[in-house]
C-alpha positions as CSV (number, residue, x, y, z in Angstrom):
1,X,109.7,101.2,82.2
2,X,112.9,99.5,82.9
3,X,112.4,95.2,84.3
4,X,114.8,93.3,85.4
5,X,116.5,91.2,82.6
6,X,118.1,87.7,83.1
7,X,120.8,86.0,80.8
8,X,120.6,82.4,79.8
9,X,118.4,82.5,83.0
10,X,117.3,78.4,83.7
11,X,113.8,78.2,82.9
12,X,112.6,76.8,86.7
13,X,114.3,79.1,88.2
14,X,113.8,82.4,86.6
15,X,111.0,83.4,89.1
16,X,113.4,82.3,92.1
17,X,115.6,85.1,90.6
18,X,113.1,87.8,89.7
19,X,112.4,87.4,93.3
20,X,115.3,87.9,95.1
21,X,116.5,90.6,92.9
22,X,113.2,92.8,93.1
23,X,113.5,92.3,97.0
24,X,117.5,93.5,96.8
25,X,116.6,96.4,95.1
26,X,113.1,97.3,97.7
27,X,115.8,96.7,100.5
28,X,118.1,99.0,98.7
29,X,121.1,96.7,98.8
30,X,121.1,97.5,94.4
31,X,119.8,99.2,91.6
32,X,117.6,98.1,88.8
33,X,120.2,100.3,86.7
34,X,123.0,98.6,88.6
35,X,121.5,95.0,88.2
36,X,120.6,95.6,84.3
37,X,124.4,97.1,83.5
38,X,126.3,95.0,85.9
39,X,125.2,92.5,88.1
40,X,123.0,90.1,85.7
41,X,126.6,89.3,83.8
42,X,127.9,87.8,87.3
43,X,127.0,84.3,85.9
44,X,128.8,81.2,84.9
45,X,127.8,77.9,83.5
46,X,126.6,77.2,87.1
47,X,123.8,80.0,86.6
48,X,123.9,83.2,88.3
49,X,126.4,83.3,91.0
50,X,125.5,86.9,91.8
51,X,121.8,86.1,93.1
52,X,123.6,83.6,94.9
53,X,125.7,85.5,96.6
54,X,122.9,88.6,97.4
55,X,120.6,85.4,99.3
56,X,123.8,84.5,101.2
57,X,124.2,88.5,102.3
58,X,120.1,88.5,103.1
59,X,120.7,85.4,105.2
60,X,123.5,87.1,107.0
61,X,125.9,84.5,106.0
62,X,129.4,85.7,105.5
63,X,131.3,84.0,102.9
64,X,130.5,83.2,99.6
65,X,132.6,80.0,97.7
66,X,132.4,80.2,94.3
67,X,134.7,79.1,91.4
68,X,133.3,82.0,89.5
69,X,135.9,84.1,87.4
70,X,133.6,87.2,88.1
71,X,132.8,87.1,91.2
72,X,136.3,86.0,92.1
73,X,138.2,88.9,90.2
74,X,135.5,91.3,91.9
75,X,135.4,89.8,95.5
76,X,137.4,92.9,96.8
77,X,134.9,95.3,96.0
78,X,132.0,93.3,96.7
79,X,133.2,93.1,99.7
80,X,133.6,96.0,100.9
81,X,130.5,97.4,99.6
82,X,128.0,94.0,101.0
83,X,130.2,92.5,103.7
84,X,130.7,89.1,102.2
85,X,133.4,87.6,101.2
86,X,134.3,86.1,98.2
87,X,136.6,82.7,98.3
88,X,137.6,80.0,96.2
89,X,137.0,76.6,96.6
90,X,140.8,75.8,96.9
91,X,140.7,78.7,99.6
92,X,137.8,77.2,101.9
93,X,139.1,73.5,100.8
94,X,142.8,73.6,100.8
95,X,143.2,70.0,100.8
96,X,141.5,69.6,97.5
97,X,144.2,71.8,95.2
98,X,141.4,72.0,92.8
């Protein structure tokens, strides 16, 4: 039977992400398939900015900052298929011209 893997998951937290993956895919919002094939690779040295961003859809919140390459390059499509949007930090923090 297919789990949920994790990639260079951080110790403490792997349970924190088991979690809120397993309850996206009971709520339907992904796929183990999808989560296994795609999704776990949404990570940067800042851990796994994907689970970050399905807690920020289950929490209704509607953008997501991230500096991300991923996510960023993807934000389009994630979009339109979760309702949040993706945005740089130079994007929610002009000011900074990080």
């Amino acid at each position: 039977m297919e789990q949920i893997e994790l990639v260079h998951a951080i110790p403490e937290l792997k349970e924190k992400y088991v979690y809120i993956v397993n309850r996206a895919i009971e709520l339907n919002i992904i796929t183990l398939h999808e989560w296994n094939r795609r999704f776990k690779f949404y990570r940067d040295e800042s851990g796994y900015s994907f689970i970050h961003y399905l807690n920020c859809m289950m929490k209704g919140i509607n953008n997501f900052i991230t500096s991300n390459e991923i996510m960023i390059n993807n934000g389009k499509e994630l979009e339109k298929r979760f309702g949040v949007k993706v945005i740089t930090i130079n994007e929610f923090f002009p000011a900074f011209n990080l």
